[in-house]
C-alpha positions as CSV (number, residue, x, y, z in Angstrom):
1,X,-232.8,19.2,53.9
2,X,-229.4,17.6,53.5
3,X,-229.3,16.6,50.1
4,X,-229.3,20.9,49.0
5,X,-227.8,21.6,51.6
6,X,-225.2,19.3,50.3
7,X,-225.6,20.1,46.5
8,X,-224.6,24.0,48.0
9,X,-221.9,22.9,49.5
10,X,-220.7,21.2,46.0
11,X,-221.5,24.3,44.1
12,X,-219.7,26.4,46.1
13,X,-216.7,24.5,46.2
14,X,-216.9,24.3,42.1
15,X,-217.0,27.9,42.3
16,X,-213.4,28.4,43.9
17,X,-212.1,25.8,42.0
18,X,-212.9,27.8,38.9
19,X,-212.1,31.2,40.6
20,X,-208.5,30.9,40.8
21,X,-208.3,31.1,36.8
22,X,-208.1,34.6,36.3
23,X,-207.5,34.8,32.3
24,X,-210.2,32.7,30.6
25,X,-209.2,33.9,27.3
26,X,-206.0,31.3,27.8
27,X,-207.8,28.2,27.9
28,X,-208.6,27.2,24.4
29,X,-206.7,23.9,24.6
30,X,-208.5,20.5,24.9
31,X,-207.2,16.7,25.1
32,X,-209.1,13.9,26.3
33,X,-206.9,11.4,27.8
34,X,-207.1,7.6,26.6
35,X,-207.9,4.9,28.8
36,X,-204.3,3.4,29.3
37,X,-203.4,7.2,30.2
38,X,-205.8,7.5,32.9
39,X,-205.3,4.0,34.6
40,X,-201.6,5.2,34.6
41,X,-202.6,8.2,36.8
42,X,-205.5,6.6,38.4
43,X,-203.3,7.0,41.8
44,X,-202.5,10.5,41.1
45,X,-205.8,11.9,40.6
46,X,-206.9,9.9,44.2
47,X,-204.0,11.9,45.8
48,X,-205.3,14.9,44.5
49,X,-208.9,14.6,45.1
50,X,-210.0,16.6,42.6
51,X,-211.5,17.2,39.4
52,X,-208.8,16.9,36.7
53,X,-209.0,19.7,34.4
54,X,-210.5,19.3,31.0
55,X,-207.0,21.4,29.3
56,X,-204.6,19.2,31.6
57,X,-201.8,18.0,28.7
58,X,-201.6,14.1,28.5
59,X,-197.9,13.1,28.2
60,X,-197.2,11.4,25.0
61,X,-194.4,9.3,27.3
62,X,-195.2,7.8,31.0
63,X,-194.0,5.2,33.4
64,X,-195.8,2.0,32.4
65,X,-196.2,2.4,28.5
66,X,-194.5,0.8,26.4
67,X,-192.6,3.9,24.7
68,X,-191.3,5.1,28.3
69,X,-188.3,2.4,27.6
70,X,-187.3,4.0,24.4
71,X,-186.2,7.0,26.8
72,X,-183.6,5.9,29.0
73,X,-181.3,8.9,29.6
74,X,-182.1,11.5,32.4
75,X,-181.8,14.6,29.7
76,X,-184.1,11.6,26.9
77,X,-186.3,11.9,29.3
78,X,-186.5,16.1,30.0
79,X,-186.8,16.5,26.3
80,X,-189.6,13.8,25.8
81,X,-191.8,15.0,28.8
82,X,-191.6,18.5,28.2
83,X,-194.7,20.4,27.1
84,X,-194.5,22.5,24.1
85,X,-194.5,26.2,25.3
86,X,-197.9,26.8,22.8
87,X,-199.7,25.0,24.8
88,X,-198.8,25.6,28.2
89,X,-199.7,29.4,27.5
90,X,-203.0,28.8,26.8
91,X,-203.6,26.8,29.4
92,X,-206.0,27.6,32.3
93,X,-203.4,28.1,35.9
94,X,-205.0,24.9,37.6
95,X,-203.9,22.8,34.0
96,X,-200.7,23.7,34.4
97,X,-200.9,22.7,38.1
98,X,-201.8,19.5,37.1
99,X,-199.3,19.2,34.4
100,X,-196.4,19.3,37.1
101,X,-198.9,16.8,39.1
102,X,-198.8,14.4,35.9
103,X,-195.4,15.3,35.5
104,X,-193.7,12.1,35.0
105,X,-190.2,12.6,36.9
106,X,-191.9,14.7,39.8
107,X,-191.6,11.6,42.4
108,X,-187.8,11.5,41.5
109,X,-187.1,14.9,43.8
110,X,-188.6,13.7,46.9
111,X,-187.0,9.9,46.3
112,X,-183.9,10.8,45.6
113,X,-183.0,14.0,47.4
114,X,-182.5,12.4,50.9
115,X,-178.9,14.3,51.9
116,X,-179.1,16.6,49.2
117,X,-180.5,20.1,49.2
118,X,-184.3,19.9,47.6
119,X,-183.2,22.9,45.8
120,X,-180.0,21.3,44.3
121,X,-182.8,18.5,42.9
122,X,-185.4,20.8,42.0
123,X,-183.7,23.0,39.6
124,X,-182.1,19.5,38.0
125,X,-185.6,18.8,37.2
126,X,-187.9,21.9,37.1
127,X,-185.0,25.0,36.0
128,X,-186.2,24.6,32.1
129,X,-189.1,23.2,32.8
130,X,-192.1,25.3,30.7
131,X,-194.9,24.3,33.2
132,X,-193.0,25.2,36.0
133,X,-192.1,28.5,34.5
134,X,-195.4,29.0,32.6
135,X,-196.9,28.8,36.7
136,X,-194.7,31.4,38.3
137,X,-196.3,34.1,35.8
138,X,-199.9,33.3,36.6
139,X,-201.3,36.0,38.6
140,X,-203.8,33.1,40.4
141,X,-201.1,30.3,41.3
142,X,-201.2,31.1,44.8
143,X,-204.7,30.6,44.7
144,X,-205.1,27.2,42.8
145,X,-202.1,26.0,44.6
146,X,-204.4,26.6,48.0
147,X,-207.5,24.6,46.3
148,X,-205.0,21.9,45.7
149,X,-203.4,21.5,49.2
150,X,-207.0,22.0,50.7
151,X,-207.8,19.0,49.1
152,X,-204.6,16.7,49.2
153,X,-205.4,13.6,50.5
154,X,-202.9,12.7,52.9
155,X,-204.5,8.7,53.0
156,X,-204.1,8.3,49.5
157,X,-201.4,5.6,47.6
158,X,-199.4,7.9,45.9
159,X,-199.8,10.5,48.1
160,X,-196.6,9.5,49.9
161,X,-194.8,10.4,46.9
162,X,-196.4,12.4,44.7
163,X,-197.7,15.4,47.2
164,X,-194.3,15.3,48.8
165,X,-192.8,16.4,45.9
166,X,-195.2,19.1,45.2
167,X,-194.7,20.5,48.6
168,X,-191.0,21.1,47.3
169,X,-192.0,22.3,44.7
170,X,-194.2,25.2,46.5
171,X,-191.5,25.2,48.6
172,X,-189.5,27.4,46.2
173,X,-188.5,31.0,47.0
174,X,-190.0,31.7,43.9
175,X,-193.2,30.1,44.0
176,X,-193.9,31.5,47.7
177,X,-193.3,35.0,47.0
178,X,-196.2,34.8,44.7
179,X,-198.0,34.1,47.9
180,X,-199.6,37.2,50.5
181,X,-199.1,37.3,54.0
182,X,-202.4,35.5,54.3
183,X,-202.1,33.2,52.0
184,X,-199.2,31.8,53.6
185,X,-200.6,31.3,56.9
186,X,-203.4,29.2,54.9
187,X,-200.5,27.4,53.3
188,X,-199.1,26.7,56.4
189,X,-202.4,25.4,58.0
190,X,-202.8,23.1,55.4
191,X,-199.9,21.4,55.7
192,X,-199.9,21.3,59.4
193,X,-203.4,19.5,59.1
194,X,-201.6,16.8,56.1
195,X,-199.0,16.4,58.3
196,X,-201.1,15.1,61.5
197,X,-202.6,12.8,59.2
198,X,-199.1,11.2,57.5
199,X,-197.4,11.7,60.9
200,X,-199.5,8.2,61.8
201,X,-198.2,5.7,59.6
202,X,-195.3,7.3,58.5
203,X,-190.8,7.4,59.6
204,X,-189.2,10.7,60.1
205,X,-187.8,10.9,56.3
206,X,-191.9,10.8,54.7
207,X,-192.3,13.8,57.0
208,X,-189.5,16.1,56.1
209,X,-191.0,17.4,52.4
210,X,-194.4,18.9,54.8
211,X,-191.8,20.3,57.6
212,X,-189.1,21.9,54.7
213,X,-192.2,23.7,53.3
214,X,-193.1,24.7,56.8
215,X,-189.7,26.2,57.8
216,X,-189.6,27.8,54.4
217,X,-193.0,29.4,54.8
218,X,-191.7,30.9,58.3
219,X,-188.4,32.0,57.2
220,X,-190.3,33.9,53.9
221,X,-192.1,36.1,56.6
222,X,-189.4,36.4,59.1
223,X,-190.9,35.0,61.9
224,X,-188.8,35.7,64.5
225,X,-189.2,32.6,67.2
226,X,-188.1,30.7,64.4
227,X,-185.8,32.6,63.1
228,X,-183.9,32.8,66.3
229,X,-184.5,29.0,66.8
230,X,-182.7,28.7,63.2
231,X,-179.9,30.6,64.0
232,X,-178.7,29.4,67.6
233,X,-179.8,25.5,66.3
234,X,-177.1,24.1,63.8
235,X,-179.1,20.5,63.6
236,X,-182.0,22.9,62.3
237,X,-179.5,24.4,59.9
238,X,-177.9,21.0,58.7
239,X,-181.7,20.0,58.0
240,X,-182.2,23.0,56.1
241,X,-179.1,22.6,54.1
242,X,-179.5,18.8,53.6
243,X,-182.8,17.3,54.3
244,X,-181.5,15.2,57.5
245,X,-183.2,15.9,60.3
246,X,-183.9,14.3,64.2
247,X,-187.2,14.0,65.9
248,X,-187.0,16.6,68.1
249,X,-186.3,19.4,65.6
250,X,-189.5,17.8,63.9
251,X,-191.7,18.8,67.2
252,X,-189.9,22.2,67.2
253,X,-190.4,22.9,63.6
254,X,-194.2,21.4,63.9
255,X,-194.4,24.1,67.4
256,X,-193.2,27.0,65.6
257,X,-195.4,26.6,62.8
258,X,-198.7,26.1,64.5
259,X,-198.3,29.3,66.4
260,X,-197.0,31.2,63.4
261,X,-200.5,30.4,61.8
262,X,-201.7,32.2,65.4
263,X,-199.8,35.1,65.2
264,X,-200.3,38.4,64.0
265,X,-197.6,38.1,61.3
């Protein structure tokens, strides 16, 4: 009785995978990565913990081959590892998920944004990006972005990095206001539940990408025991400003989000 039981369980989660792709007449384009190409990612896709889709792009540049040397400028490397905008439109909404995944200088915003405003990095990176943009006019991104945090795992080797980053990324004013009032409480419980997980093995700093996307989500709905805690707590508005932040505005931020996703808001 397990093994169906199982095999429904499977089949149902296959199903909301594919549901959040609302425009199948896209997703015409096919590449099947080389073997070099997947070892290179191998990490990624155990963060992600999911099926990588078949019309994911396969950067022609990446970390560990031998033409990623031949790229050495910051704007080199923007030009190389950008996709070609006739591809990125006929891609299906979780592909293009998964080319900002793949995407090569993703770990750079969670690395190197300690003191600086995530959105001061994220533009450096993401503001001509044609994935990034491609995403924010898909009717379903709210939707494939909640399969993907569903499934994140918070264990994983690169997930320390990798996930971070993508929490900035969702993070954006932009990107959550493609999100419902529901939808966001989802968000929110998902990253409460990755944070409990990393909160065991990791320092303050690994934490803050989860609790920025947290604060954000509150402050998009106007929560107002947050928002009041936000404007009479300047160590809360430094953290929101610059990324530093102290233990105890962790707990607070970690409080005010778990009953935000009780609330009736």
């Amino acid at each position: 009785m397990k093994r169906p039981a199982l095999w429904m369980v499977i089949f149902a989660l296959s199903g909301f995978v594919a549901s959040c792709d609302d425009d199948n007449e896209r997703y015409d384009y096919r590449e099947e990565p080389g073997a070099e190409y997947l070892a290179l990612i191998h990490d990624l896709l155990e963060a992600m913990n999911m099926p990588r889709p078949v019309d994911a792009y396969c950067y022609p540049v990446y970390p560990g081959m031998a033409s990623w040397a031949d790229v050495k400028t910051f704007d080199d490397r923007l030009a190389a590892t950008q996709i070609p905008q006739s591809i990125v439109e006929r891609q299906s909404t979780q592909a293009v998920l998964q080319d900002i995944w793949e995407y090569p200088l993703l770990g750079n915003i969670d690395i190197f944004s300690f003191g600086s405003p995530y959105e001061l990095m994220f533009d450096s990176y993401f503001a001509k990006n044609n994935a990034y943009n491609e995403l924010r006019t898909r009717r379903d991104a709210a939707d494939c972005i909640l399969v993907r945090m569903e499934r994140i795992n918070p264990s994983a080797t690169m997930d320390m990095i990798v996930s971070r980053a993508f929490e900035v990324l969702i993070a954006q004013d932009e990107i959550l206001s493609l999100f419902t009032a529901g939808q966001k409480k989802s968000l929110a419980r998902y990253a409460l539940e990755k944070l409990s997980v990393r909160v065991e093995y990791s320092s303050l700093p690994m934490l803050r990408s989860t609790l920025n996307l947290l604060a954000k989500i509150m402050l998009s709905r106007n929560y107002p025991p947050f928002v009041n805690e936000l404007n009479n707590n300047e160590d809360l508005q430094h953290f929101m400003e610059t990324g530093m932040l102290k233990y105890e505005n962790a707990k607070r931020i970690t409080a005010y989000a778990t009953a935000y996703t009780k609330s009736i808001i």
